[in-house]
C-alpha positions in Angstrom: -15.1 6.9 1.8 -16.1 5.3 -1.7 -15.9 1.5 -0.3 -18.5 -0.2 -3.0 -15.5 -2.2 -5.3 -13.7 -2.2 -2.5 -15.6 -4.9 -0.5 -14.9 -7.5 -3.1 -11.2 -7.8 -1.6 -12.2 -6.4 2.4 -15.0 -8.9 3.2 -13.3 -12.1 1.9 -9.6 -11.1 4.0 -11.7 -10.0 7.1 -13.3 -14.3 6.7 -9.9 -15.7 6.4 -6.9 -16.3 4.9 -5.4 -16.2 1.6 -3.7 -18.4 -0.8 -0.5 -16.2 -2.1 0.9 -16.3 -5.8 4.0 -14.9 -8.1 5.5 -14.1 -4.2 8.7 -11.9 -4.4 10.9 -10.9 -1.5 12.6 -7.5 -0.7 15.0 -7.8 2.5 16.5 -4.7 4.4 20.3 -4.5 3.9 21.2 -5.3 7.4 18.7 -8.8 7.4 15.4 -7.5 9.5 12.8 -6.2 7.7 11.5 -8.3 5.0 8.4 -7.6 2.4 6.6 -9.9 0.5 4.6 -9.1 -2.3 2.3 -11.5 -4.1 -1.3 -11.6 -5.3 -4.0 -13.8 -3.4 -7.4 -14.7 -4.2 -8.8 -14.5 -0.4 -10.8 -17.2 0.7 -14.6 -17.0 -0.5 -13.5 -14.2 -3.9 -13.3 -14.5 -7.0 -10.5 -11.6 -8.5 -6.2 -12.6 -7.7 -5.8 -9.0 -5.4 -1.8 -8.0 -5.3 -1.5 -8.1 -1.5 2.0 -8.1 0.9 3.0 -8.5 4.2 5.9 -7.3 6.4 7.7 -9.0 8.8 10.6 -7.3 11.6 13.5 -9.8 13.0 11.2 -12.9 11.4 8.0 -11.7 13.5 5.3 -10.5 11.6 4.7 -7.3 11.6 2.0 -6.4 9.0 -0.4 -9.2 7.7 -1.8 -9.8 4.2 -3.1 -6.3 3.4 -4.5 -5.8 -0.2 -3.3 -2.5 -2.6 -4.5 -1.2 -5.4 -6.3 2.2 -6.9 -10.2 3.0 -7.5 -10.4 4.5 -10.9 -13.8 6.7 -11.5 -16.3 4.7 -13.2 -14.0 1.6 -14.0 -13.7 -1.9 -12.2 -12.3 -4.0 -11.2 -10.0 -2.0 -8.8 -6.8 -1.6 -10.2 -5.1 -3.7 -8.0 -7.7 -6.4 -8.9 -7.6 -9.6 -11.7 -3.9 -9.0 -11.9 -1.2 -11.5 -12.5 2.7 -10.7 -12.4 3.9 -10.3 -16.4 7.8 -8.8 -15.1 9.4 -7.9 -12.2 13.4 -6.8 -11.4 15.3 -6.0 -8.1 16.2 -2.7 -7.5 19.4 -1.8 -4.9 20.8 1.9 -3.8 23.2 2.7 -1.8 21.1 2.2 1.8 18.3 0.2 0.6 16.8 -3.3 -1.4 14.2 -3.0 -3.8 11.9 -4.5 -6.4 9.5 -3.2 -9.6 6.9 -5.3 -10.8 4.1 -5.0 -13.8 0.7 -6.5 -12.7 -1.3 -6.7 -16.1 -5.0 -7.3 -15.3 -5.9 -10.5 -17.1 -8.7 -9.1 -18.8 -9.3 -7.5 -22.4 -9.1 -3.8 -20.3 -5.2 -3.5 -21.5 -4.9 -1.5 -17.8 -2.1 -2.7 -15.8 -0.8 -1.3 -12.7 3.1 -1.1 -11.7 4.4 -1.3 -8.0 8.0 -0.2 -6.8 8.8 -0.6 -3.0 12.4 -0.1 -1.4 13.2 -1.7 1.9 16.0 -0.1 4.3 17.3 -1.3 7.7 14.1 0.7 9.7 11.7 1.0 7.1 10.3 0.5 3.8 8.7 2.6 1.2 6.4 1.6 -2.0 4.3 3.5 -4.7 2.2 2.5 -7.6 2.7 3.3 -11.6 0.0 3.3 -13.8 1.3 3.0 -17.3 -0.7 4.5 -20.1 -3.4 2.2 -21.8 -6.8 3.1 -24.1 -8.7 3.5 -20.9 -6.7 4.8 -18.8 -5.3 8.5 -20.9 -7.4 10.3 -18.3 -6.4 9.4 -14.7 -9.6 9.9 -12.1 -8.5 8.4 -9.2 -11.4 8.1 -6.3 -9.3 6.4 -3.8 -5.6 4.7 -2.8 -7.1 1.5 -1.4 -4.5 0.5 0.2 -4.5 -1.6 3.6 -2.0 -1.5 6.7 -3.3 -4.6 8.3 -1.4 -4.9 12.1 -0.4 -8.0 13.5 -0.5 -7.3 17.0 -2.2 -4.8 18.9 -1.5 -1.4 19.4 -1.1 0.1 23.4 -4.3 2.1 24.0 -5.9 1.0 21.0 -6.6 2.7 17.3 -8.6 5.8 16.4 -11.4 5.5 14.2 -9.4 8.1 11.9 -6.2 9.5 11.6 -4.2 11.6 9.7 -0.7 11.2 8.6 2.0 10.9 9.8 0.4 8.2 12.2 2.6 6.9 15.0 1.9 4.0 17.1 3.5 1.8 19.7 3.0 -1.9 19.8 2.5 -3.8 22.9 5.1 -5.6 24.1 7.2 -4.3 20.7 8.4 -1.1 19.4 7.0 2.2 17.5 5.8 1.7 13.9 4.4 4.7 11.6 2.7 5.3 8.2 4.0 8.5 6.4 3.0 10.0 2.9 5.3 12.0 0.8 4.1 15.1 0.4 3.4 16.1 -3.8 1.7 19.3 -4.0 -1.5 19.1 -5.7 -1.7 15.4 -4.4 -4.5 14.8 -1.6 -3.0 14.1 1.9 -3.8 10.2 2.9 -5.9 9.7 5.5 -6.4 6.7 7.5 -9.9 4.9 8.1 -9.8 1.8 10.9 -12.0 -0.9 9.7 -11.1 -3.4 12.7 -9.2 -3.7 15.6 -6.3 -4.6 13.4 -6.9 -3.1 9.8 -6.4 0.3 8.8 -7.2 1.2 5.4 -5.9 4.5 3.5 -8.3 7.1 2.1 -8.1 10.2 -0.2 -10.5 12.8 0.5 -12.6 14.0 -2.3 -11.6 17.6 -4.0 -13.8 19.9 -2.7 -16.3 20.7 -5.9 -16.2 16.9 -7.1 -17.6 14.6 -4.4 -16.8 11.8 -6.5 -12.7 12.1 -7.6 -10.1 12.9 -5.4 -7.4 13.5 -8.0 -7.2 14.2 -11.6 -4.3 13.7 -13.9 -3.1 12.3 -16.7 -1.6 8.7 -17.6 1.5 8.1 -17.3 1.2 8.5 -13.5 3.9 7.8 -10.3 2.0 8.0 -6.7 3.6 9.3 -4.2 5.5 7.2 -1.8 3.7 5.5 1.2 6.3 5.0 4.0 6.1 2.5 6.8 8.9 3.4 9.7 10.1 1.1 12.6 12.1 2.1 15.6 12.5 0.6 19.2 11.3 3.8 20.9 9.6 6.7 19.5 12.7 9.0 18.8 14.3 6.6 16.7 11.5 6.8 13.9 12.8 9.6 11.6 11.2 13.4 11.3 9.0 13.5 8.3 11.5 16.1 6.7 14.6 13.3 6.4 12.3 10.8 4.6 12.8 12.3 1.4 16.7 12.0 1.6 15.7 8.1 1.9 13.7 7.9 -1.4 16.3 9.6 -3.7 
């Protein structure tokens, strides 16, 4: 896993707490799940990192875990030195949702776009990376994003998983992380840095030990899907999840 830029947001979130900025607030339809996004700088950094958390029936479920992309041979992360430039709600006919354009406030020009949609049992975001002078090219080394768990799971977390992972929370119910599957996309893996902290991971393409995907700018990600359910049967089959993001 390519973690080098990626400690400049890890290691100051694993020391404390951060101070959140620009927050925005997507809540299910029916009230339960809500989904703050905002950037933070975390205690002891330097670069605003855009960053949510999610919490079910008012309890938090998932603690301030950073997002962003690693770009081949460019830093800061994208996801790094960003501040909020626009942002608009977003509603369909079984779910809330938001878009927001996270300029990095630098002379780059690179910005990077983030859509998520919140339904009654779940929620579902993906990032946008807008066309700039450095960024015509897309060489994507990683999705750095971070599913950091509020409380712990019942027999623990594996070192590494692959998706869909499904987990069930003591003394709470099932959660699990889905991808959607784009062909000629890299499968997300999962990495656990902590007893807490999972952190997604693209595995490299198998002649280039340094990219895991190659495209062109404009670029959409696929959606990363986080489901809730009181018992294990009622998180949904991997095959109905894309009637949910239409």
């Amino acid at each position: 896993m390519h973690t080098a830029k990626f400690l400049a947001c890890l290691l100051p979130l694993l020391a404390g707490a951060a101070h959140a900025q620009d927050d925005r607030t997507v809540v299910s339809p029916n009230g339960q799940l809500e989904f703050h996004l905002f950037t933070a700088v975390p205690d002891g950094g330097v670069l605003s990192c855009l960053a949510y958390q999610v919490r079910l029936h008012g309890k938090l479920l998932l603690d301030i875990s950073y997002l962003g992309l690693n770009i081949h041979f460019q830093e800061p992360l994208l996801g790094e030195n960003v501040g909020l430039s626009s942002d608009k709600q977003l509603h369909g006919d079984h779910y809330n949702g938001l878009w927001a354009d996270y300029p990095q406030t630098s002379t780059t020009g690179r910005r990077i776009q983030f859509e998520v949609r919140v339904w009654d049992n779940g929620l579902a975001f993906r990032y946008i990376v807008p066309q700039s002078p450095l960024l015509m090219d897309l060489l994507l080394e990683d999705d750095v994003s971070q599913f950091d768990f509020a409380g712990d799971a019942v027999g623990g977390r594996p070192a590494h998983a692959d998706l869909p992972y499904i987990e069930q929370e003591v003394g709470g119910g099932w959660v699990g992380i889905y991808d959607q599957d784009v062909p000629g996309f890299p499968r997300m893996q999962l990495n656990r840095a902590d007893a807490h902290l999972m952190l997604a991971h693209l595995p490299d393409k198998p002649h280039d030990p340094k990219v895991a995907f190659e495209g062109k700018t404009p670029w959409t990600s696929p959606w990363r899907i986080i489901v809730v359910g009181a018992d294990r049967a009622a998180l949904p089959h991997p095959d109905a999840l894309g009637d949910l993001l239409r």
